[in-house]
N, C-alpha and C positions, 0 to 999 in steps of 0.2 A: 504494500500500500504506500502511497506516496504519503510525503510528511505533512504536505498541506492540504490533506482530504481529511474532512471528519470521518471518526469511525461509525458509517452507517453504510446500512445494505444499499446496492445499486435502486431498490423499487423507493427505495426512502426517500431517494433527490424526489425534488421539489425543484418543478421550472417556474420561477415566479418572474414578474414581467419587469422590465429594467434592469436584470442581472441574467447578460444575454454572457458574461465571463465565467458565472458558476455554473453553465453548463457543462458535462464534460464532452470530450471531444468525439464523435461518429467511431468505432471502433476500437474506442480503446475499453479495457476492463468493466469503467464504469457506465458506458456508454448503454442508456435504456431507453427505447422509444418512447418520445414524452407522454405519446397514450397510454403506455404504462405503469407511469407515475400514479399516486396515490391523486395527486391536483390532474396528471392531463386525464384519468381514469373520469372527475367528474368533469371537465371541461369537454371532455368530448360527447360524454350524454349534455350537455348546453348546446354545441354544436349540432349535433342529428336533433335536438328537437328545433333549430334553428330554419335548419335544412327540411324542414316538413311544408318549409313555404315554398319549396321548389320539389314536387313529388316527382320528377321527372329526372332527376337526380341521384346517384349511386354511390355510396361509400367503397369504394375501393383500396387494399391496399396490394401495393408493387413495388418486392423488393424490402428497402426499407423507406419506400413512400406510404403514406397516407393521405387519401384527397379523395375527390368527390368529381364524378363526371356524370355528363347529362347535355342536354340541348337546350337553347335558348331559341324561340324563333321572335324574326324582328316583325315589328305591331305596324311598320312601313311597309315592306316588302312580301312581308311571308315568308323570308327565307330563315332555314334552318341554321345555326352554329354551333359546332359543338365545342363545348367546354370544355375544359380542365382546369379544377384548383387543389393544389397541391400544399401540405402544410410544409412549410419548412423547417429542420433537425430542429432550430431554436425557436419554435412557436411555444406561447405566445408571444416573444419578443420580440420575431421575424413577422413579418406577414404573408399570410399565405398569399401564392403567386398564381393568378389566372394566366390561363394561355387558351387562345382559339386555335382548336386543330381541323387539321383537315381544310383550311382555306386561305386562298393565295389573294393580300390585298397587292393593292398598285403600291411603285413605289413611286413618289416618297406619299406614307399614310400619313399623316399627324398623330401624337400622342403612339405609337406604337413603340414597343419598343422590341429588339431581339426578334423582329420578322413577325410573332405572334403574338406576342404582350400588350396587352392594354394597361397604357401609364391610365392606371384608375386613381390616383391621389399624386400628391407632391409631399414628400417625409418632412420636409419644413415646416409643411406649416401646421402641424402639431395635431394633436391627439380629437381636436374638435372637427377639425376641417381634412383628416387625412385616418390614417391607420393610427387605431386606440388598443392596444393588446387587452386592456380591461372592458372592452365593450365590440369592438371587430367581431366578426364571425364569420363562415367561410359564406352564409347567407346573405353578409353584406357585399362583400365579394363578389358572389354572385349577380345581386342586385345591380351593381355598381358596372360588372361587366356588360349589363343587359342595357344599361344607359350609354355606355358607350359604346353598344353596339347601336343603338339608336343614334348616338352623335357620329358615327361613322358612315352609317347611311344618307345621314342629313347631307354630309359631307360631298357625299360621290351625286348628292342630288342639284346639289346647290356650290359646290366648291369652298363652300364657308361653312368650320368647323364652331356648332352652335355652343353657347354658352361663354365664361370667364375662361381666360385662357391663363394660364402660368405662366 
């Protein structure tokens, strides 16, 4: 055991939000998927009852992922998009990451990032107006991806990407 680890069992960590250092690191001895934990065991029944507003939606886990896929269809077009969001190793102090698969925008998109990512917030500007680890959930996410799948359509309609821009 290293000298600067309490003496408690790997299920006893506690991923609590702001102390994204006292995680230990993917693979090493201590390393417990955060739904593991005694905190991410009830944060994740928070999560699926969150995820009951998107029935269309699938808890999946892959590997050492856990995340949620499903379709969103746009209230413009009708078309289909499927999603992915994924928790990341340091949730809740990471945010979980959406990605739209399976579809090829133009380039350049606005707000995209890494070819499928929807920039859904800006980390700047803080826990009211961006990702809250104490109040997030992969449903907001969800939610958030479904608006910017709606502002992306605006976009290819209108060339002007609706709303406050960052």
């Amino acid at each position: 055991m290293s000298a600067n680890v309490p003496d408690v069992k790997p299920s006893d960590r506690v991923f609590v939000s702001g102390r994204v250092s006292a995680v230990p690191e993917e693979g090493s001895e201590w390393w417990v998927p955060w739904w593991e934990t005694p905190y991410g065991r009830w944060r994740l029944q928070v999560e699926t009852e969150a995820m009951t507003r998107f029935p269309g939606f699938e808890l999946v886990v892959t590997g050492s992922d856990l995340g949620w896929v499903g379709q969103l269809r746009s209230a413009l077009t009708g078309n289909d998009y499927d999603v992915k969001v994924v928790y990341p190793y340091g949730f809740p102090d990471m945010a979980p990451i959406a990605t739209i698969e399976n579809h090829r925008f133009p380039d350049p998109t606005p707000h995209l990032l890494d070819g499928n990512r929807p920039c859904l917030f800006v980390p700047e500007h803080g826990p009211r107006s961006g990702y809250d680890p104490a109040r997030t959930t992969a449903a907001t996410i969800v939610a958030w991806t479904s608006l910017w799948i709606h502002a992306y359509e605006t976009w290819l309609a209108t060339e002007t990407w609706p709303g406050q821009q960052s």
